[in-house]
C-alpha positions as CSV (number, residue, x, y, z in Angstrom):
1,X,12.9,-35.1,-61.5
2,X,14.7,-37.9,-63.7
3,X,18.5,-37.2,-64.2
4,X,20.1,-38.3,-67.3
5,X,21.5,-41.5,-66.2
6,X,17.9,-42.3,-65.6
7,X,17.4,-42.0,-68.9
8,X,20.2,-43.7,-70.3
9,X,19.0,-46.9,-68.2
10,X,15.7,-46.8,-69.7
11,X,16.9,-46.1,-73.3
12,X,20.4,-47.7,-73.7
13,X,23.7,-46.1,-73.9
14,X,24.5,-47.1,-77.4
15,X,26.9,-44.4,-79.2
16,X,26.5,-44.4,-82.6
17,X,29.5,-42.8,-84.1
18,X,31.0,-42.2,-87.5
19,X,35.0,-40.8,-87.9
20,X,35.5,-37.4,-89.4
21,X,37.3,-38.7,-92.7
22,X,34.0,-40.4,-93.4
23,X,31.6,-39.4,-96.2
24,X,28.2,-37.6,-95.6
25,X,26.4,-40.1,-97.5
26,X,28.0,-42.7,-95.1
27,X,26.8,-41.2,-92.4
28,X,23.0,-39.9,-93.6
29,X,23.1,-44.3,-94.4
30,X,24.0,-44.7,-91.1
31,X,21.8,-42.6,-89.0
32,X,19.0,-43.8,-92.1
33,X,19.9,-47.6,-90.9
34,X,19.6,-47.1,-87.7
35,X,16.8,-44.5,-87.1
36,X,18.3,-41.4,-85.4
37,X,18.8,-37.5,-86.6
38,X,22.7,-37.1,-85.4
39,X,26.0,-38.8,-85.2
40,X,28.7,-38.3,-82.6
41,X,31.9,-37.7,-84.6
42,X,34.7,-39.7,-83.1
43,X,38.3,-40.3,-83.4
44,X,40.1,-42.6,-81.6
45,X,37.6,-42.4,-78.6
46,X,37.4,-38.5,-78.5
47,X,34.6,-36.9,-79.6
48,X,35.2,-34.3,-82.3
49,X,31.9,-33.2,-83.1
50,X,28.1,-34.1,-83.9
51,X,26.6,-34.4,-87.2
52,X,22.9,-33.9,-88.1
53,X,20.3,-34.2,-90.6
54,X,19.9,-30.6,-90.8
55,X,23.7,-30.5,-90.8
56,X,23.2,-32.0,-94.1
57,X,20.2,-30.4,-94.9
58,X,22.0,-27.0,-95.0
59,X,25.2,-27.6,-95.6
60,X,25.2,-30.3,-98.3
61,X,21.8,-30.3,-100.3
62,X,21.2,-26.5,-100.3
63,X,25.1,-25.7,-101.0
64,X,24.6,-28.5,-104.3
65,X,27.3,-30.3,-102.7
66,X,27.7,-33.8,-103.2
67,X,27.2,-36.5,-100.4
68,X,29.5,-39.0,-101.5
69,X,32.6,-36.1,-101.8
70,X,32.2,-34.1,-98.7
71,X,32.9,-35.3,-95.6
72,X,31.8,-35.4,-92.4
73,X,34.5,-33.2,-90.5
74,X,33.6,-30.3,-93.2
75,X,29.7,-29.9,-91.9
76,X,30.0,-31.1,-88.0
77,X,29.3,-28.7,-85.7
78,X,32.7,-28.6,-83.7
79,X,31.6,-26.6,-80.6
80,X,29.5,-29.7,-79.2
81,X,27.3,-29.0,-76.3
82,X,26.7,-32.0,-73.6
83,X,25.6,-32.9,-70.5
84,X,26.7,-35.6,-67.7
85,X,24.6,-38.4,-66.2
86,X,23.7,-36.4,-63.3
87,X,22.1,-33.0,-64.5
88,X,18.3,-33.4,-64.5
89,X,15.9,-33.3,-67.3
90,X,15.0,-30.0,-66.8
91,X,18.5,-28.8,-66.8
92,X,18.8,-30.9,-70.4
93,X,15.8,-29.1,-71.7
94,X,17.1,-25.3,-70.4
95,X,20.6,-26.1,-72.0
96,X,19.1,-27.4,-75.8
97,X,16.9,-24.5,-75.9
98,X,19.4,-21.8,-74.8
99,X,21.8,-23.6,-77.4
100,X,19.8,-23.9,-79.9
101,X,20.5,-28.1,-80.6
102,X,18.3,-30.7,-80.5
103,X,20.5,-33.9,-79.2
104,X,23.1,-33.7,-76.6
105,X,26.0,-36.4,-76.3
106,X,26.3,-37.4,-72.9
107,X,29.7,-37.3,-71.3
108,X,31.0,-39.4,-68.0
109,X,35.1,-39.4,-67.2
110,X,35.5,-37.4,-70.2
111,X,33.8,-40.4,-72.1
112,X,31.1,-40.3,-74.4
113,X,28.8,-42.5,-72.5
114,X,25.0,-41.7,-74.5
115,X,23.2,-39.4,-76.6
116,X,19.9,-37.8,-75.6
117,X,17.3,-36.3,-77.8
118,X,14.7,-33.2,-77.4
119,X,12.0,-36.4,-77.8
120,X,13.5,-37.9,-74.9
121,X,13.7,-35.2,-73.0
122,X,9.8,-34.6,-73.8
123,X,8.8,-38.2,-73.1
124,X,10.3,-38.1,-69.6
125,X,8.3,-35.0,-69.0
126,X,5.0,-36.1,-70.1
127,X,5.5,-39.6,-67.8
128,X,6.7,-37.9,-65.0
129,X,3.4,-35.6,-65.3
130,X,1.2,-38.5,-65.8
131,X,2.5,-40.3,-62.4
132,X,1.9,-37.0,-60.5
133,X,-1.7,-36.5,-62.1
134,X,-2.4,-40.4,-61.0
135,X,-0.8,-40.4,-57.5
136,X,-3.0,-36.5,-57.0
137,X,-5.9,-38.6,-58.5
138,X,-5.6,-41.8,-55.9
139,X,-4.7,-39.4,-52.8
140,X,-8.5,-37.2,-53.6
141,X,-10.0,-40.4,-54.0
142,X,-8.7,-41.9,-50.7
């Protein structure tokens, strides 16, 4: 089974952060821009929380509150759950369902070093099916 790091190789290990002081709308234009559902919230290189679109979903829009006035350290989710480079996929997908969350940052050397997603997690499981179903498939065949 694929660990994390694997999938950090294949994807990238880009962090895309935002700093608590910033503004929702700042960051729902960031993770807009560059095509993701959560930010890790950093300051000065330590992670202080995650930020998602259901963050804002449920604690902005339905609350009336305005984007441009709140910001981001008032609807984080403090309590962030990761993993490390070496726990497996399975592992990932056991943890984000027992917890509920749907991206995990991904910590080395008390580092942030990635983020993974519940897609990713999925994706590795459906390729790592496919090349058991073809190497069963070519060993029956001969």
């Amino acid at each position: 089974m694929k660990l994390v790091q694997h999938l950090l190789d294949a994807k990238g290990n880009e962090i895309i952060s935002i700093a608590p002081d910033a503004s929702v709308f700042d960051a729902i234009k960031l993770m807009a821009g560059k095509g993701v559902g959560s930010l890790v919230v950093m300051k000065g290189g330590d992670i202080k929380g995650i930020v998602t679109e259901r963050d804002y979903a449920r604690k902005v829009i339905i609350r009336g509150r305005s984007s441009e006035s709140t910001s981001v350290g008032e609807i984080m989710t403090a309590d962030v759950v990761t993993t490390t480079t070496d726990q497996t996929v399975n592992e990932c997908m056991a943890l984000m369902t027992e917890k509920g969350v749907r991206h995990l940052p991904v910590v080395a050397d008390a580092k942030v070093v990635g983020m993974i997603s519940m897609r990713d997690l999925v994706h590795a499981i459906i390729v790592d099916q496919q090349e058991e179903i073809e190497q069963l498939e070519h060993y029956i065949s001969g």
